[in-house]
N, C-alpha and C positions, 0 to 999 in steps of 0.2 A: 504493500500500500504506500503511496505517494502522498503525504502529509504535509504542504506550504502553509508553515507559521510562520514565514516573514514579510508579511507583508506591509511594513512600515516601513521595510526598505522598499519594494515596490510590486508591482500585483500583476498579476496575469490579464490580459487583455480581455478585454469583452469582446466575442468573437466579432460579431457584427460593424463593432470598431475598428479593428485587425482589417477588416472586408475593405471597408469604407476608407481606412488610408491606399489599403493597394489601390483600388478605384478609383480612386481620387490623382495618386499617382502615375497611373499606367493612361488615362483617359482624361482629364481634366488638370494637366500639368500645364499651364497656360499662369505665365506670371500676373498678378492683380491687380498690378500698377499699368499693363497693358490696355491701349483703348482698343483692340481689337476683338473679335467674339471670348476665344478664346482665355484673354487676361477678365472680361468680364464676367464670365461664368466663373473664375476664379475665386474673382472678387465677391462673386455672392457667396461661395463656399463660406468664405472669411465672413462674410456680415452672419450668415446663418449659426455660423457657431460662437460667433461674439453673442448674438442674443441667446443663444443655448446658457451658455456661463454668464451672463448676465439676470437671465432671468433665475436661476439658482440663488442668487447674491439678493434677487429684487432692486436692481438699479438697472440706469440707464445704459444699454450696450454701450454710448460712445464712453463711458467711465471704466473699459475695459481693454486693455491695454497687452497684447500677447508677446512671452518672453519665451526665452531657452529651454524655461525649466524654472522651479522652485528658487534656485539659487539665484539667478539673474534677476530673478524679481525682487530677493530681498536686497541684491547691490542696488538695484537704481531706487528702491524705495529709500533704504538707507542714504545713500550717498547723494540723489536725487534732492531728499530732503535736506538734506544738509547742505548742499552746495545752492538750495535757494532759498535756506533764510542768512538771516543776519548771526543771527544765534551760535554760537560756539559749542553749544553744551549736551551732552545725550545722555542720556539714560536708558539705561537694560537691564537684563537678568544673568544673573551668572548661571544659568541653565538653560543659553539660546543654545540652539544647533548652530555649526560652525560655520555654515552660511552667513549669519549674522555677525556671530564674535569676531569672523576674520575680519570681516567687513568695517567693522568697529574701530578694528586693529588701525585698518588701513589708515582711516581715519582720523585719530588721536597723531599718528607719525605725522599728518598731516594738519595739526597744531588743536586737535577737535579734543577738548576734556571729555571722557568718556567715564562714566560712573557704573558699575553694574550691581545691581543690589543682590543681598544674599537671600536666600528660598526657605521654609523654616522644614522641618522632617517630612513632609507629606510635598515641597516642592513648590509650599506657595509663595508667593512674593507678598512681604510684608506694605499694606496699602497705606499706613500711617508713614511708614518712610517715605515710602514712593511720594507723597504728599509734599513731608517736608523738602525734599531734594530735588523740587520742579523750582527753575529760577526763571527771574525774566529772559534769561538767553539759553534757555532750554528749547531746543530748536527741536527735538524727537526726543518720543519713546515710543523703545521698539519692544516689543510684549510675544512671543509665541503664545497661539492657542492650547497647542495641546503638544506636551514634550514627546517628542520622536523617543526617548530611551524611558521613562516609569510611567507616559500616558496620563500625567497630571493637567486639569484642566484649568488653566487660569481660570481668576472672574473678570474678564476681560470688561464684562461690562460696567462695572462699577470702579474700574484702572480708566476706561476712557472720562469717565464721569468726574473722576478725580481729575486727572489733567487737561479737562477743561473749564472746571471750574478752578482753579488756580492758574493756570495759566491757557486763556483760548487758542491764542495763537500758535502754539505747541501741537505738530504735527503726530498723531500717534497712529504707529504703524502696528499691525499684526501678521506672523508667520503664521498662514490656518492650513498651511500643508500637510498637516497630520489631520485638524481637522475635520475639513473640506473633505466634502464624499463621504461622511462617516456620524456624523452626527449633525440634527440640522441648525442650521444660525440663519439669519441675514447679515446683509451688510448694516443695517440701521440698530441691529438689535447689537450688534458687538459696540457699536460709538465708533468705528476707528476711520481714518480720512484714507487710510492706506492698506490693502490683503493681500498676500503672497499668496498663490497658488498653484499645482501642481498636478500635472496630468496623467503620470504616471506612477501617482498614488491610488490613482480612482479605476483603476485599472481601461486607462487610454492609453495613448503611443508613450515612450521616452521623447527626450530633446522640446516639449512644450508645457509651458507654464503661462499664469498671465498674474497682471498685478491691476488691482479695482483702484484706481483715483478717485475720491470722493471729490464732484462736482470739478474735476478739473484742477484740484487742488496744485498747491505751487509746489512745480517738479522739473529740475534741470535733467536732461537728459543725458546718461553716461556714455552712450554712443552713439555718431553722429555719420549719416549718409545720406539718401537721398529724399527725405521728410514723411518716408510711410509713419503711419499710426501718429498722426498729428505732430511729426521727430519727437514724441515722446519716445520711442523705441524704433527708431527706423531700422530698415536693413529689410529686405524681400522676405515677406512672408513666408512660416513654413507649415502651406495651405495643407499640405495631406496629415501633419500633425495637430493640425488648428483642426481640423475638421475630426478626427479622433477623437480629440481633446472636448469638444461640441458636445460629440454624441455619448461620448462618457461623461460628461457631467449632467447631463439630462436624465441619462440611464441610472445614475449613483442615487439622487433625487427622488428617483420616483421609490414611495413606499420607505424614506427615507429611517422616517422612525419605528417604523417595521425592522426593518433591517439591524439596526441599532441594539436595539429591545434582542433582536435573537443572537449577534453577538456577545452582547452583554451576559444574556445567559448562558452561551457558551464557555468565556470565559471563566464566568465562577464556577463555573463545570472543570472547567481544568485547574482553578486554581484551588476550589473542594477538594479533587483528588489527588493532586501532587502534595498540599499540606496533613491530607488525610494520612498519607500511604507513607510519606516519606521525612523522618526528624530530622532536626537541624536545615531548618529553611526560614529563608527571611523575605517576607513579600515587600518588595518594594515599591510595588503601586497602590496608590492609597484604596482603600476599601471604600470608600468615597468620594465623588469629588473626581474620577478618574471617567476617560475617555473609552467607548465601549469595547476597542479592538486590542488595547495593549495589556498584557502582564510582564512584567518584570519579576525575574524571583532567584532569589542566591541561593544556594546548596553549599554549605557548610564540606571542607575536605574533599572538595570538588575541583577541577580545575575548568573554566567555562568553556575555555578550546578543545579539550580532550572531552570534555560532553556534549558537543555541538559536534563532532565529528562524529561520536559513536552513535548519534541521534540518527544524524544523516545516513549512516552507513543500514540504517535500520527504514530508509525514506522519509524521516521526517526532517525537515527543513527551518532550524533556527536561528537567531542571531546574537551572539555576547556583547551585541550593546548598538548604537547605529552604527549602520553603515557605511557610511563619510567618515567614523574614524574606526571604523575595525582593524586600521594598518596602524594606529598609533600605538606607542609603546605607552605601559602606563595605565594606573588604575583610572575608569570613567570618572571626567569631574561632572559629570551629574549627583552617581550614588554619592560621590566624594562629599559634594555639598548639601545631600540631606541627610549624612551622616550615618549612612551605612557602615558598620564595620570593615575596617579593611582589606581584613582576610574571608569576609563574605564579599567583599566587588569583584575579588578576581573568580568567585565561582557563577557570576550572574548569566542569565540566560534571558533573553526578549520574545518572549509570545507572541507574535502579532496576526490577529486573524483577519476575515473580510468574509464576504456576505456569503461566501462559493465554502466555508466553513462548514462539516457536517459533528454530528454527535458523534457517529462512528471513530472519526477521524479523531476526535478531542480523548475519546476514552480509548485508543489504540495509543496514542501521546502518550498519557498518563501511565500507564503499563508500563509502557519502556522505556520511559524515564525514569520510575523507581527500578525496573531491572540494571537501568545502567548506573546509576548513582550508586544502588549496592554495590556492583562489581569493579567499578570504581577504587571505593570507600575499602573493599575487600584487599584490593593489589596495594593497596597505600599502605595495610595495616603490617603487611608481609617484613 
């Protein structure tokens, strides 16, 4: 049996998506900036799936804005923002995805004070800080939705509520790429001027993301060509991935909190059985408060790569922490910062399910994860 629990790194396409890029590709490869038949049919591709991903968000298609990827969007959000106020000053969380942090990085070298606040045991950002620590040349904050590695769910909407009653003019962005597709929001209900999002989370193509401007908000644009997407993001559409990207966020949508609700219960289904069957474990996703598809959970005399392998070799497919930094050396500074023990971060394991999730699948998981953990735990003891 073939068991994919990673999909917060990223998800198996919806077939009909899959379809719909070849097609798109193979027959309607006609650039969208062309005035001829061919770049115009293009160009409706593009408009059809801007209002697909718009209409999810509930704004206006032209407040939609298509990138690379997840990543791209939170550079020009970030740096976008930053390079058109006045403001010098940011604020974040010391539990963005490294999309963000790098981007932060760049930033600060670039004479930007960057402040990132700390997260309390369950990963949430303290909101009386965040309060005190908005100035008047607080130009962003940037907030993820829902953490890529323990699945904690900020209160984003009472973080937007605060930084603009202290400071309006304070641009505040959200990462909702773990999100997005997975649990339902609006763009009105989170407060935020700015959303990263991400298509090959929702299971659409790789290589497309888009990023929601609220109302045209003020945004320098990081890359500069021949003025597609208002040169908010110019450079030649990439219409077989945009239209992917369309028809998976429409698809994610529909039944949305259906979806959700049966994750969710999936999940306590495997995180009942793996704490039921197996001692010395430490859940690291809050038991509340968390987002429907992720568990996080450490094993105690475990080591996370030698249990991800033996998982795999069994079909089942997991992650020791995200995937943007699976090559770094180094305990995760997520668990780091909400204080997991040491020698439980290097046994962590990342759950991450999606709708194409069955029960069969959750309770074959469970099985052979306490079988590996014992025999594990058994060779160590030798």
């Amino acid at each position: 049996m073939d068991v994919y629990l990673d999909n917060s790194s990223t998800t198996r396409a919806y077939k009909d998506c899959a379809e719909l890029v070849a097609d798109v590709m193979y027959n309607w490869y006609g650039n969208p900036s062309s005035l001829h038949r061919k770049g115009i049919e293009a160009e409706k591709i593009v408009k059809k799936a801007r209002e697909q991903v718009a209409e999810t968000l509930k704004v206006s298609p032209g407040e939609i804005f298509f990138t690379s990827g997840g990543t791209e969007a939170d550079n020009l959000a970030i740096i976008g923002a930053a390079k058109a106020s006045r403001g010098r000053h940011i604020l974040s969380m010391s539990i963005e995805h490294p999309a963000v942090l790098n981007t932060l990085r760049h930033l600060e070298k670039r004479g930007y004070t960057v402040e990132l606040l700390p997260v309390n045991s369950k990963g949430i950002v303290d909101l009386e800080k965040l309060s005190s620590k908005i100035r008047k040349d607080t130009a962003l904050v940037s907030c993820m939705y829902v953490n890529n590695e323990i699945g904690t769910v900020e209160p984003v909407e009472k973080i937007g509520r605060i930084i603009k009653s202290v400071n309006p003019s304070t641009v505040f962005h959200i990462d909702a790429v773990q999100a997005y597709g997975k649990m339902p929001f609006t763009a009105a209900s989170t407060g935020a001027d700015l959303i990263s999002l991400s298509s090959h989370k929702i299971h659409g193509p790789k290589g497309v993301g888009a990023l929601y401007v609220k109302n045209k908000a003020k945004l320098s644009p990081i890359l500069f060509g021949g003025g597609q997407q208002d040169n908010v993001r110019p450079g030649t559409e990439n219409v077989p991935g945009i239209a992917g990207f369309g028809l998976a966020a429409q698809k994610s949508y529909e039944r949305i909190s259906e979806k959700a609700s049966e994750m969710e219960r999936l999940k306590n289904r495997l995180c009942d059985g793996i704490t039921s069957r197996i001692e010395n474990v430490t859940v690291n996703t809050p038991a509340v408060g968390a987002a429907p598809h992720i568990l996080n959970i450490s094993f105690g005399y475990v080591k996370s790569e030698v249990l991800l392998h033996s998982l795999e070799a069994e079909g089942i497919y997991v992650s020791s922490g995200s995937a943007c930094s699976s090559h770094k050396k180094g305990p995760s500074y997520v668990l780091s910062a909400i204080g997991t023990d040491r020698n439980m971060i290097d046994g962590s394991i990342r759950f991450s399910l999606s709708e194409f999730t069955t029960a069969e699948e959750i309770d074959y998981t469970v099985r052979k994860v306490q079988e590996h953990v014992e025999k594990i735990r058994k060779l160590l003891k030798r």
